[in-house]
N, C-alpha and C positions, 0 to 999 in steps of 0.2 A: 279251393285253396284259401285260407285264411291270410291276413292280413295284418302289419303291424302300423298303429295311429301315434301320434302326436311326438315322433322323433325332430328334435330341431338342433344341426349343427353348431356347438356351442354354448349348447344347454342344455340337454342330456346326452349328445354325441359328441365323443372329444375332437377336436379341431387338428389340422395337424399344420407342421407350417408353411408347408405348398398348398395348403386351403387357404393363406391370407391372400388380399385384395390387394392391388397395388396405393398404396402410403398408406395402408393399413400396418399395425406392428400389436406385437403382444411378448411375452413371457415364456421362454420353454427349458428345459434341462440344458445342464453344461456340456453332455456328452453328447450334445445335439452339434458341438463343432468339433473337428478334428481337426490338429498341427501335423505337419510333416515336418521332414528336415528338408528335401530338395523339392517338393511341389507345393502347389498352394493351397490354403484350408479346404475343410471341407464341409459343408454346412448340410446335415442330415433334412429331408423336407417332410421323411415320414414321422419325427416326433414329436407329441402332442404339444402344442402351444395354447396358453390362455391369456385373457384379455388383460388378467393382474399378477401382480408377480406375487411367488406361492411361496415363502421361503419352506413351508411345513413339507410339499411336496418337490423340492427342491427345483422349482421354476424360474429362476435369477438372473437368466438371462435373456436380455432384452434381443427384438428379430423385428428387423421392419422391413416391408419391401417394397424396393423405390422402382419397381419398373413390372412391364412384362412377361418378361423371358425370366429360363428358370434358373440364372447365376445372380437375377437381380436383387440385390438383399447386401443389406448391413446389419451386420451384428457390433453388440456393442459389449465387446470382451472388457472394456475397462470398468465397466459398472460393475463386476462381479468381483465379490469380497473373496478371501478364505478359500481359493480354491487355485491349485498351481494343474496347469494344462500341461500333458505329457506330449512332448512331439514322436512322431512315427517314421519310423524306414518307409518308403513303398518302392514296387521293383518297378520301374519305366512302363512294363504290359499292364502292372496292374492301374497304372496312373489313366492309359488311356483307356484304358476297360471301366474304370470308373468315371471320367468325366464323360462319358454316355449312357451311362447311368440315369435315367429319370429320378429316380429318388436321390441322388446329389449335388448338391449347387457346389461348383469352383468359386472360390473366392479371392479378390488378393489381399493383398496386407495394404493398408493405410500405407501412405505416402510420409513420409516425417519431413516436417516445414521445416527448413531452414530460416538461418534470421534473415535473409533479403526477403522469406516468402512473410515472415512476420513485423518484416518492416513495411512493407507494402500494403499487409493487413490494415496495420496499426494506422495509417497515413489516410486508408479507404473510408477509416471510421473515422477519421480525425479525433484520434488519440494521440494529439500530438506529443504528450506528456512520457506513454509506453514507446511511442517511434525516438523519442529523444535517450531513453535508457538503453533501447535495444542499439540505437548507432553507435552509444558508446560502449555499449558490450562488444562490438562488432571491432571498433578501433581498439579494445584492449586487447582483443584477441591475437591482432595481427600483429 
């Protein structure tokens, strides 16, 4: 049986993004994330990711991953220009039928800060200047 020489992940074998390293990140297609309306994203692991971003083969979105396990991953949906993400139905069987899926990472949504959690920021960095505009945002509000 014959044999194939000098294949290298990355460099003539495409990558995919359950191939990155953990606080490794790169580049992959937008349809590499799915929205739902009642569950949480969905982050495809089997599509191609590269190390820069491609606009010509439409690779725009950025993919890092911050751990081990295969939900560990941040995607970074606000980097991405010129492109509106459609959300999806899923029926309850197939939500669980897919979150055991090897080729799907669960993801949640970002957490949105509140001004106590950006006032606190601002105070951590001694920004005393943004901590003084945000309390008075705070007091005009109430």
């Amino acid at each position: 049986m014959g044999e194939v020489r000098g294949l290298t992940f990355g460099k003539n074998i495409e990558l995919v993004i359950a191939d990155l390293n953990e606080g490794e990140e790169g580049w992959t297609v937008v349809d590499a994330l799915e929205l739902h309306y009642d569950y949480n994203p969905y982050l495809y692991l089997e599509k191609p990711i590269s190390k820069f971003c491609d606009r010509k083969n439409g690779k725009v979105l950025r993919v890092k991953r911050i751990g081990p396990k295969k939900d560990d991953f941040i995607v970074f949906a606000d980097e991405v220009y010129n492109y509106l993400w459609k959300r999806y139905f899923l029926e309850p069987d197939d939500f669980e039928c897919d979150s055991l899926e090897m080729g799907i990472a669960i993801l949640d949504y970002e957490k949105q800060k509140t001004n106590e959690d950006r006032l606190q920021e601002a105070v951590n960095n001694e920004n005393y200047t943004l901590a003084a505009k945000i309390r008075d945002r705070m007091k005009k509000n109430f």
